[in-house]
MARLUM-701026 format. One line per field, with one value per residue: residue in one letter; residue number from 1; x, y, z of N, C-alpha, C in turn. Coordinates in steps of 0.05 Angstrom, whole numbers, always signed. Layout:
! MARLUM-701026
rest: (A:...)
nr: (NUM:...)
n.c1: (X:...)
n.c2: (Y:...)
n.c3: (Z:...)
ca.c1: (X:...)
ca.c2: (Y:...)
ca.c3: (Z:...)
c.c1: (X:...)
c.c2: (Y:...)
c.c3: (Z:...)
***
This chain:
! MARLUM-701026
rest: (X:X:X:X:X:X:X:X:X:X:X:X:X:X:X:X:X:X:X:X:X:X:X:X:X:X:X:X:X:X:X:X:X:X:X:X:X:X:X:X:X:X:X:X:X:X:X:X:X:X:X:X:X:X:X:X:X:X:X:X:X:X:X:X:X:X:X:X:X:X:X:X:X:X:X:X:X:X:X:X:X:X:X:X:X:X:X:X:X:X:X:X:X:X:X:X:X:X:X:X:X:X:X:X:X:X:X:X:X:X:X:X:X:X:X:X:X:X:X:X:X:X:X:X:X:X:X:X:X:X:X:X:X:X:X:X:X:X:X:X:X:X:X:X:X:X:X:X:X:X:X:X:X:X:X:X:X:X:X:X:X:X:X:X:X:X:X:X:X:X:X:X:X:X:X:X:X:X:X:X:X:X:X:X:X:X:X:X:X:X:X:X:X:X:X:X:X:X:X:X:X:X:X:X:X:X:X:X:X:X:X:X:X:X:X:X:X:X:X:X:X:X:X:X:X:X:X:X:X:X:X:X:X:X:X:X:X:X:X:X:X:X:X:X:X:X:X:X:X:X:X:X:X)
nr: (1:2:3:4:5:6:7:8:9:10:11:12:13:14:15:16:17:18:19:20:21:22:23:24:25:26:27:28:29:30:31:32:33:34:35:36:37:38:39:40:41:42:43:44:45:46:47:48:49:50:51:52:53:54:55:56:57:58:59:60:61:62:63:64:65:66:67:68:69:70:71:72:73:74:75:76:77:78:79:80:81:82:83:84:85:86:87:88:89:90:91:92:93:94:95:96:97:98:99:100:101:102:103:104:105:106:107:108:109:110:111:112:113:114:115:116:117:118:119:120:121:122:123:124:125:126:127:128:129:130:131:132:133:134:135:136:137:138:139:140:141:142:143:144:145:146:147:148:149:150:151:152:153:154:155:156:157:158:159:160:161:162:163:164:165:166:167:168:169:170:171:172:173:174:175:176:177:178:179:180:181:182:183:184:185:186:187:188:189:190:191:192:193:194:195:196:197:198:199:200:201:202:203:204:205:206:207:208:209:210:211:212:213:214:215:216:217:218:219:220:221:222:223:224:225:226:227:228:229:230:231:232:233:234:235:236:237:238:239:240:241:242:243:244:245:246:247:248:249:250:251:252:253)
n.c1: (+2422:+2477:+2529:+2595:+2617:+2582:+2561:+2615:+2606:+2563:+2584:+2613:+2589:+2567:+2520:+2519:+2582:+2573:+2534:+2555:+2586:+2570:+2545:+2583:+2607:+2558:+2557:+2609:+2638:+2690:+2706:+2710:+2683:+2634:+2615:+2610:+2571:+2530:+2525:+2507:+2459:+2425:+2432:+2406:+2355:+2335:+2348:+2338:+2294:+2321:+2346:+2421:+2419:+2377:+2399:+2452:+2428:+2398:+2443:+2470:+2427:+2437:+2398:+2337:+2316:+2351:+2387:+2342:+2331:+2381:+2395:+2357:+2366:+2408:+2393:+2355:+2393:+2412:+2376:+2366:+2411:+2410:+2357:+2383:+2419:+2382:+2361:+2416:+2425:+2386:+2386:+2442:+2430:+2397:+2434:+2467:+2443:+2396:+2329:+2309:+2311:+2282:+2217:+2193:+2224:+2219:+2226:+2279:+2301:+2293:+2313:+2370:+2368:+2384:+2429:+2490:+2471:+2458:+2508:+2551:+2599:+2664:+2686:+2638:+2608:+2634:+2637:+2578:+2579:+2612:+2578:+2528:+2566:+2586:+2573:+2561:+2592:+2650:+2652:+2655:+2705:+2740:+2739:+2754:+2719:+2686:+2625:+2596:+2607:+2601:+2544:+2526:+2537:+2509:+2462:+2453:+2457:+2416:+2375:+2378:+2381:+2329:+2301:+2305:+2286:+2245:+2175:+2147:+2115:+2058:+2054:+2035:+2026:+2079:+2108:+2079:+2100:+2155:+2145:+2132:+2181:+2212:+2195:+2201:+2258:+2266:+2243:+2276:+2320:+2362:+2365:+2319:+2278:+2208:+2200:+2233:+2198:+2160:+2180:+2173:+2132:+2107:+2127:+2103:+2047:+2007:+1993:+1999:+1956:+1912:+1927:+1907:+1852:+1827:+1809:+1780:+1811:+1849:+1844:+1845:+1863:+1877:+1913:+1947:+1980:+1999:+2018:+2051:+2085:+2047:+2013:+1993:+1960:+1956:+1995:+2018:+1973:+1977:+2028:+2023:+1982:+2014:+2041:+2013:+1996:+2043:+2045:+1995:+1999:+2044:+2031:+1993:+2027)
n.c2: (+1626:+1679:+1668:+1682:+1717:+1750:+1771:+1798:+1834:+1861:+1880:+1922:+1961:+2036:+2043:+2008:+2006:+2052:+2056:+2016:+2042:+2091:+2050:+2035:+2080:+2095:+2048:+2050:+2011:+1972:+1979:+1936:+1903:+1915:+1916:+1865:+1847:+1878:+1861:+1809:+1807:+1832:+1784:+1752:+1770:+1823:+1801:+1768:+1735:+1746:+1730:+1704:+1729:+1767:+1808:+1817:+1837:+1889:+1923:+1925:+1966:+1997:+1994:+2026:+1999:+1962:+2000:+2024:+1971:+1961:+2007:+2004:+1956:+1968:+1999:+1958:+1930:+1965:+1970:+1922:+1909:+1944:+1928:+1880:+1900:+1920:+1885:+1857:+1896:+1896:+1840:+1842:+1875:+1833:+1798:+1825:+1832:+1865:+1892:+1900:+1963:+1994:+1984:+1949:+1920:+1966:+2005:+1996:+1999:+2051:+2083:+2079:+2091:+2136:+2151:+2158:+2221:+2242:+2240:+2284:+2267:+2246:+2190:+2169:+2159:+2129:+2085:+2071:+2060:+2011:+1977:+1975:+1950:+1914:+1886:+1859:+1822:+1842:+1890:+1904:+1878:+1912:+1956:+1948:+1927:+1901:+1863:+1880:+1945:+1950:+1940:+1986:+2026:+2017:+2020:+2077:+2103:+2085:+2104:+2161:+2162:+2153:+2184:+2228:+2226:+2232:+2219:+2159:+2130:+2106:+2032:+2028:+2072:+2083:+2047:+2073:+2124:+2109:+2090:+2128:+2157:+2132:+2149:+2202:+2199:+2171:+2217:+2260:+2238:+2257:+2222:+2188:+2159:+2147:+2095:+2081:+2094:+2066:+2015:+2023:+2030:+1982:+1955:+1973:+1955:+1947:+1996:+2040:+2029:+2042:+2093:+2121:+2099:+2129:+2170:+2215:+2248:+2218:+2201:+2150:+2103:+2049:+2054:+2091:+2046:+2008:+2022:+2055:+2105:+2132:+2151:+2201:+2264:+2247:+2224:+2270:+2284:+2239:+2247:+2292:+2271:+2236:+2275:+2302:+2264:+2249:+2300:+2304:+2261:+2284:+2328:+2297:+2282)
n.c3: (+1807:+1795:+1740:+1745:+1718:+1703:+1747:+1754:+1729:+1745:+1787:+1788:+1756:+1756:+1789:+1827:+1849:+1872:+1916:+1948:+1968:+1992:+2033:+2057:+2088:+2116:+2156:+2171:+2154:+2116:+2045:+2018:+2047:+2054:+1996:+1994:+2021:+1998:+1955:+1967:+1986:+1941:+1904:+1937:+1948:+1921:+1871:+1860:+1823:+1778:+1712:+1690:+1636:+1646:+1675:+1647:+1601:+1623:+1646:+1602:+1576:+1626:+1650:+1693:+1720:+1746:+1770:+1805:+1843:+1863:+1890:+1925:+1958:+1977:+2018:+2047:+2063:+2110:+2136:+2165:+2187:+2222:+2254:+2277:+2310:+2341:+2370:+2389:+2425:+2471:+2483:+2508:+2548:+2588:+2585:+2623:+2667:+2668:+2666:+2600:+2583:+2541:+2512:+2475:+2415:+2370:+2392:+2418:+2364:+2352:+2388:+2382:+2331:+2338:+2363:+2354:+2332:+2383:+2419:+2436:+2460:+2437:+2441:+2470:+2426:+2393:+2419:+2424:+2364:+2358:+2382:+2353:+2309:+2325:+2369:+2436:+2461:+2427:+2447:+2493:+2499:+2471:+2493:+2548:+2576:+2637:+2656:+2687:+2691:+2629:+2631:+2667:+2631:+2578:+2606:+2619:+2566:+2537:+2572:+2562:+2513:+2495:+2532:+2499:+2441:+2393:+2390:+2385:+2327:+2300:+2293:+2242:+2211:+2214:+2176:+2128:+2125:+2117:+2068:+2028:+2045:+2011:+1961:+1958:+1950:+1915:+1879:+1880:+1869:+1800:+1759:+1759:+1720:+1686:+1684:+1731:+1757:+1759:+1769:+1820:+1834:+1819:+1861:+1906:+1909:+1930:+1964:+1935:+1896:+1937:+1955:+1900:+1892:+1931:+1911:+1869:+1835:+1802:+1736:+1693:+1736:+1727:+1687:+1715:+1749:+1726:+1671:+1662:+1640:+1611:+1623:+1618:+1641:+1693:+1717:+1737:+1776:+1811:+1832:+1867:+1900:+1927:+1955:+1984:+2020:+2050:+2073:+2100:+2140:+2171:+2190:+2230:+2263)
ca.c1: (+2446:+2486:+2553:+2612:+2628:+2559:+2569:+2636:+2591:+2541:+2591:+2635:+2560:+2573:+2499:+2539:+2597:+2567:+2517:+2575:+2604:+2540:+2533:+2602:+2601:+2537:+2564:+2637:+2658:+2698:+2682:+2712:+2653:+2604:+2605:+2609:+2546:+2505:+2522:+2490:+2431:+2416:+2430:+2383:+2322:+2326:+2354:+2338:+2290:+2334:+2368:+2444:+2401:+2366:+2415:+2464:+2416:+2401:+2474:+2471:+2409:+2434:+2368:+2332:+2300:+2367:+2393:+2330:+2342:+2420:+2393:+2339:+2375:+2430:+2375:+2341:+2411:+2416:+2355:+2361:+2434:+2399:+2336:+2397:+2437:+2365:+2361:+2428:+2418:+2358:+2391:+2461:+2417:+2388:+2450:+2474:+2424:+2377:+2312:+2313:+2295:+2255:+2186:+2203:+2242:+2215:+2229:+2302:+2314:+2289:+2327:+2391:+2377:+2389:+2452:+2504:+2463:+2459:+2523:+2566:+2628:+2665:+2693:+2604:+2590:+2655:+2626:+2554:+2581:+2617:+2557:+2518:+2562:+2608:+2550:+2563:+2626:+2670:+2660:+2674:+2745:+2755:+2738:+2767:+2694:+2676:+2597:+2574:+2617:+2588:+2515:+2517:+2544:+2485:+2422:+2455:+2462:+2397:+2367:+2388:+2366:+2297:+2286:+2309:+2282:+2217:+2158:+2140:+2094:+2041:+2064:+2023:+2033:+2110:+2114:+2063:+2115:+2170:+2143:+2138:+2207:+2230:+2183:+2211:+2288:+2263:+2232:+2299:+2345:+2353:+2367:+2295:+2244:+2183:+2212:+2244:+2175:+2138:+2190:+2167:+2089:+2099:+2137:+2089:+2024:+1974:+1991:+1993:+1926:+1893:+1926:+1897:+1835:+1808:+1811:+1765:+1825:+1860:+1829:+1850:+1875:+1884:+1944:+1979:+1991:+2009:+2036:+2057:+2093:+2027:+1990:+1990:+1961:+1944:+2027:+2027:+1963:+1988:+2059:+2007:+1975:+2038:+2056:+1992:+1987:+2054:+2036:+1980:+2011:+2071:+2015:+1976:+2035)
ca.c2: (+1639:+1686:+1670:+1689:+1734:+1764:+1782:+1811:+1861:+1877:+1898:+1943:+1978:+2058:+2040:+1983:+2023:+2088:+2052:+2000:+2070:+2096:+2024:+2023:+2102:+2094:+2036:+2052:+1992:+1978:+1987:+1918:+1894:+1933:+1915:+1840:+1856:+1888:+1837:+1787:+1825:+1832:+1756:+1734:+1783:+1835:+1801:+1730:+1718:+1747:+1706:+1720:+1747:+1791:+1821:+1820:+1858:+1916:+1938:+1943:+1982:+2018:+2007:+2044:+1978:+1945:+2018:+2020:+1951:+1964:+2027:+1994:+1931:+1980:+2001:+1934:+1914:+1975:+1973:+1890:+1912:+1965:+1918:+1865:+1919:+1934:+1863:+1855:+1918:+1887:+1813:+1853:+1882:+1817:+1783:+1843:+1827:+1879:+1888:+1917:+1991:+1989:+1960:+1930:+1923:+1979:+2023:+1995:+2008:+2084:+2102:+2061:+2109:+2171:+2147:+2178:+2248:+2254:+2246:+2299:+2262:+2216:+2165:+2155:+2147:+2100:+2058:+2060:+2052:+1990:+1957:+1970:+1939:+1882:+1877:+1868:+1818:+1852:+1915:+1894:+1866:+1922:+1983:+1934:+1932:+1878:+1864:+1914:+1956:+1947:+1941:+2004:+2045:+2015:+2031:+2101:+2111:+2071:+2121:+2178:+2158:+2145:+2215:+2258:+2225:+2240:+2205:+2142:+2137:+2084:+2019:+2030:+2107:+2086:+2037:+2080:+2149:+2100:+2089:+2158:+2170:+2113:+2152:+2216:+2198:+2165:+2236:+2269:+2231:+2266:+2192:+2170:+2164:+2136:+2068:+2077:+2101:+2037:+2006:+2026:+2028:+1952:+1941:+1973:+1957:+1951:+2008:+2055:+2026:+2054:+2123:+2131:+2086:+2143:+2194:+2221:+2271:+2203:+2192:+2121:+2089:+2025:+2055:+2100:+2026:+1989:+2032:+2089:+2123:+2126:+2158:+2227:+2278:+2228:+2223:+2299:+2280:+2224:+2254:+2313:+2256:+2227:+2293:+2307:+2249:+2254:+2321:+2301:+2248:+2288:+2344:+2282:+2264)
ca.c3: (+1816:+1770:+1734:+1757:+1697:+1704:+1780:+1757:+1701:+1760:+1813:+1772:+1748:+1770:+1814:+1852:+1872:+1889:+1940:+1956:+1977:+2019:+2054:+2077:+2094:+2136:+2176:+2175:+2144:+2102:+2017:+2001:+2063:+2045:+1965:+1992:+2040:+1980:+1932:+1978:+1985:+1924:+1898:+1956:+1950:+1897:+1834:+1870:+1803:+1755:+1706:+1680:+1615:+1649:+1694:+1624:+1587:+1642:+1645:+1570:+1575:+1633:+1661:+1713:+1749:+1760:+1793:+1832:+1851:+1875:+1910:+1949:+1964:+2003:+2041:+2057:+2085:+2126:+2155:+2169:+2204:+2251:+2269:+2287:+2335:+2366:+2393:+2410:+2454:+2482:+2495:+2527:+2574:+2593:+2600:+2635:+2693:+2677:+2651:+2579:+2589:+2527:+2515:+2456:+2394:+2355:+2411:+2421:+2346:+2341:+2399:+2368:+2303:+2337:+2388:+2331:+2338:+2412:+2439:+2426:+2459:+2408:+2460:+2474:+2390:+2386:+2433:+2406:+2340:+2368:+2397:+2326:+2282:+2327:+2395:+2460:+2465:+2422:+2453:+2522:+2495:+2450:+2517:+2567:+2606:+2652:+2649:+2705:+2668:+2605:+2626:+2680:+2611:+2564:+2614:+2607:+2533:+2522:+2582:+2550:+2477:+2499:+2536:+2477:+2418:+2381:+2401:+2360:+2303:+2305:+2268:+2204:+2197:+2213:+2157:+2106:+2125:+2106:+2045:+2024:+2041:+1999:+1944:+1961:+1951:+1882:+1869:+1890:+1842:+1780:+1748:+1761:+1696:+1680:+1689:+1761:+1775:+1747:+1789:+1855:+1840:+1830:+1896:+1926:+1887:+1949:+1974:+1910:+1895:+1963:+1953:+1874:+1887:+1946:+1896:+1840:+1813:+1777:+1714:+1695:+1748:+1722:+1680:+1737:+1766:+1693:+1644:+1672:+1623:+1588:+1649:+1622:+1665:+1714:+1733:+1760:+1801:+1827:+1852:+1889:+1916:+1951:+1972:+2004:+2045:+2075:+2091:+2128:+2168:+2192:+2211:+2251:+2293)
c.c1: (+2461:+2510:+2568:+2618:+2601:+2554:+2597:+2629:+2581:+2558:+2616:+2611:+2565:+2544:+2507:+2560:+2587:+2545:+2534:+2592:+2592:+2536:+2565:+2604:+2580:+2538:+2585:+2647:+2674:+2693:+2683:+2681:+2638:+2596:+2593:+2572:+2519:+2514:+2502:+2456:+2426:+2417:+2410:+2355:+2317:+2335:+2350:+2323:+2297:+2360:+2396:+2440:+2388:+2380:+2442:+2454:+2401:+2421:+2481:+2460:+2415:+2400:+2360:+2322:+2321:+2384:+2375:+2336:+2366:+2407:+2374:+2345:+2396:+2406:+2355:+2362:+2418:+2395:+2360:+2384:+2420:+2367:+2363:+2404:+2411:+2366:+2390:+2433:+2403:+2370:+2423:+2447:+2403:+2420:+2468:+2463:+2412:+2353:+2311:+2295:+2273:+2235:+2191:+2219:+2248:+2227:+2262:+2307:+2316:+2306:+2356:+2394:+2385:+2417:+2472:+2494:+2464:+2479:+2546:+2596:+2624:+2671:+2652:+2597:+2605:+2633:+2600:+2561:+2595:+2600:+2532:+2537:+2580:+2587:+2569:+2590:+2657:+2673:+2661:+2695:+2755:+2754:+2742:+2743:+2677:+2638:+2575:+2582:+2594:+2552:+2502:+2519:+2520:+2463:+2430:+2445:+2428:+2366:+2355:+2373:+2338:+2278:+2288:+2298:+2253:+2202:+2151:+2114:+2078:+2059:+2059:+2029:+2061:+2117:+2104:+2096:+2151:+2175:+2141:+2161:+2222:+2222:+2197:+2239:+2282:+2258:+2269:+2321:+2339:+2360:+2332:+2278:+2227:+2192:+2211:+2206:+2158:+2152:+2177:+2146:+2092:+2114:+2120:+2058:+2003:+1967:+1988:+1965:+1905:+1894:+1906:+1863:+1809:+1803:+1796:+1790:+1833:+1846:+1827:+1871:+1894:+1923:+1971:+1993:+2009:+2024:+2036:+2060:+2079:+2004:+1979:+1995:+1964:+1976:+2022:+2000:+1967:+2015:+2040:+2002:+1981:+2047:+2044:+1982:+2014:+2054:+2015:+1990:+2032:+2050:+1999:+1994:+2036)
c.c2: (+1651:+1679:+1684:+1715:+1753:+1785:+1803:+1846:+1881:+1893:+1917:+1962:+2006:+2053:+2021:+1994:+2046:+2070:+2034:+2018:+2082:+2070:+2025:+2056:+2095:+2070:+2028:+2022:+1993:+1978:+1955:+1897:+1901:+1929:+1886:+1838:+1861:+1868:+1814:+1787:+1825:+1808:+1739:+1748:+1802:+1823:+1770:+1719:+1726:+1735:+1724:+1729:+1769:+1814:+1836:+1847:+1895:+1927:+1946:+1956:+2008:+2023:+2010:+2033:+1972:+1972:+2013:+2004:+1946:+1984:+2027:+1974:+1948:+1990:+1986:+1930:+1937:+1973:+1940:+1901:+1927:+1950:+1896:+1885:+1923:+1908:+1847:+1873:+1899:+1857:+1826:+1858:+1855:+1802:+1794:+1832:+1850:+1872:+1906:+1944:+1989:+1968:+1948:+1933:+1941:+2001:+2025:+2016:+2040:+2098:+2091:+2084:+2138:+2172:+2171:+2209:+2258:+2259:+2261:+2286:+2234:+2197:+2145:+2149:+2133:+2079:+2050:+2047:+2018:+1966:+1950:+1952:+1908:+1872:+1874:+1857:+1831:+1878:+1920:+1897:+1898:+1958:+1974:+1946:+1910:+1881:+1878:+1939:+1970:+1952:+1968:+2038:+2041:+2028:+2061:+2109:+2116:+2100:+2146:+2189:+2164:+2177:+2231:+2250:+2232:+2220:+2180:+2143:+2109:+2070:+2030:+2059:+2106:+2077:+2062:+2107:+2134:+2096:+2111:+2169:+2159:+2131:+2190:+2218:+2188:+2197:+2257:+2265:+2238:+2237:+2186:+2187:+2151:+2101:+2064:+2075:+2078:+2027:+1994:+2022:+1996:+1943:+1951:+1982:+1970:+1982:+2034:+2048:+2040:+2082:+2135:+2126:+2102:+2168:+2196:+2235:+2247:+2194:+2164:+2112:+2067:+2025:+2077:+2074:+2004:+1996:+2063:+2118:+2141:+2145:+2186:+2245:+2276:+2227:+2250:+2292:+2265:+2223:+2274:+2299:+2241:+2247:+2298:+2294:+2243:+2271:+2325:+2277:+2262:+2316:+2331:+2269:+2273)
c.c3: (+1792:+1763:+1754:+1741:+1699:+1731:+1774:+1742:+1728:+1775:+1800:+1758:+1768:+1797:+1830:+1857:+1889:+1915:+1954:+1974:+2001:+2037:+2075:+2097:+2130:+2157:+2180:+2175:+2119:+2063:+2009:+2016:+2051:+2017:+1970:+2005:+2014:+1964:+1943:+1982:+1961:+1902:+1912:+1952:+1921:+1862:+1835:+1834:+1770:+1745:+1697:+1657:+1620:+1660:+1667:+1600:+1602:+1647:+1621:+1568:+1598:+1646:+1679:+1729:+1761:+1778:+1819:+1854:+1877:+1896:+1932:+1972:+1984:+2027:+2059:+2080:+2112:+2150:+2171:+2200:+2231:+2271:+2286:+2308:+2363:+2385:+2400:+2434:+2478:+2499:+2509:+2553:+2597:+2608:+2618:+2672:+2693:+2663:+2625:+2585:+2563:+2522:+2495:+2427:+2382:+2367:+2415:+2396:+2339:+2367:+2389:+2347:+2312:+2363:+2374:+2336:+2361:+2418:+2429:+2438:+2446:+2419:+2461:+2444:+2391:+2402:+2424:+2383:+2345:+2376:+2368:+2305:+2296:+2356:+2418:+2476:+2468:+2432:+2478:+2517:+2487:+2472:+2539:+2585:+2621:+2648:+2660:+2694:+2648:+2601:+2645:+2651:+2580:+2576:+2615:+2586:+2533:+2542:+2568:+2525:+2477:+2509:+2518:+2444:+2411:+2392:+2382:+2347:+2315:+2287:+2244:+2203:+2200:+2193:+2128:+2107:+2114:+2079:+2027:+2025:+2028:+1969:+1947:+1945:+1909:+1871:+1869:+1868:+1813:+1756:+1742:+1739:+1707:+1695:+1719:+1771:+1777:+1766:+1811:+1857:+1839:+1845:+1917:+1918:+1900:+1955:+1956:+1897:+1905:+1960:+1927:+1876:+1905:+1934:+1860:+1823:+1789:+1765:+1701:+1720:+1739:+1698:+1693:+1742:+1747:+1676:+1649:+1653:+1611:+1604:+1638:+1646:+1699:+1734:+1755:+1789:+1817:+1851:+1857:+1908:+1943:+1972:+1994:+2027:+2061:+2090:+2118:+2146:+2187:+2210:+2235:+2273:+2318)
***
């Protein structure tokens, strides 16, 4: 666990407000929530085996893992928050007295990500937004709606969501296209070196393995995945590589 004085370095770090900023933004809470939210997140999973030395000496350095870090960890907790909303959808409807319109979770959550976009009146996003971040109690109390109410205005929404959204991906080409867009956004930020990049290849070793390991163009492998910096030419083939294979999945859906 880190100091107190150490926790006070991290969350005053320009990469811990600015996503402290984006977390509360993107689920309209508020900044002093939303810093408390990502701090927790990232004491429990991403900095879980870093000591108050290591975390001390990356703020002095300014270094480009413990951004990553911060900027992944907001996105762990968003995504955690939006798999929670899918199954309280899913258990409202239940205690509603219906049967959950969707087949299952994955299904709740992707029509859940696109509620915000559909409904052009703001009274119908309040209330979604309501049911995402406080569920199905508080947003009874808080739209004065008894539970036929409440559950004849979900198999709508949830209706609704389901006819207009894109079609779903398979699991594994949903996860793999995820990963690509996590590799994307790294590509995106004009922050991200060599470093950031080492980063991500070892969070996501297996899978940066499979892409380099089906391919004659990379010349050493063994140091795209190790010592990046060091890769040479081998870097530019490797970012083609990525590009090329989200290209062909979004052409195979």
């Amino acid at each position: 666990m880190l100091s107190e004085e150490v926790i006070k370095e991290l969350i005053s770090t320009p990469a811990f407000l600015n996503n402290a900023s984006k977390l509360a933004y993107m689920l309209h809470m508020s900044q002093k929530d939303a810093s408390q939210e990502l701090l927790l997140e990232l004491l429990e999973h991403r900095l879980r085996l870093w000591s108050n030395k290591d975390v001390t000496m990356a703020i002095a350095k300014e270094s480009p893992s413990l951004r990553w870090k911060v900027k992944y960890a907001t996105k762990d907790y968003y995504r955690r928050v939006n798999k929670d909303a899918a199954r309280e959808l899913t258990k409202s409807q239940m205690m509603a007295g219906m049967e959950p319109q969707a087949s299952n979770e994955d299904e709740t959550l992707e029509a859940l990500k696109q509620l915000p976009e559909l409904f052009k009146n703001a009274s119908t996003r309040t209330w979604c937004g309501s049911i995402l971040r406080f569920g199905r109690m508080e947003t009874m109390i808080q739209f004065h709606q008894s539970p036929r109410q409440f559950g004849n205005k979900l198999n709508k929404v949830c209706k609704y969501a389901r006819q207009h959204r894109q079609p779903k991906q398979s699991n594994s080409h949903a996860k793999e296209l995820h990963t690509l867009s996590e590799w994307n956004d790294l590509m995106a930020d004009p922050d991200t070196d060599d470093n950031c990049i080492q980063a991500f290849i070892n969070s996501h070793q297996d899978y940066i393995n499979e892409v380099i390991i089906n391919s004659p163009l990379v010349k050493y492998q063994g140091r795209v995945l190790k010592d990046f910096s060091h890769a040479g030419r081998d870097k530019y083939v490797f970012a083609n590589l990525m590009a090329k294979r989200e290209q062909e999945l979004k052409e195979n859906k």
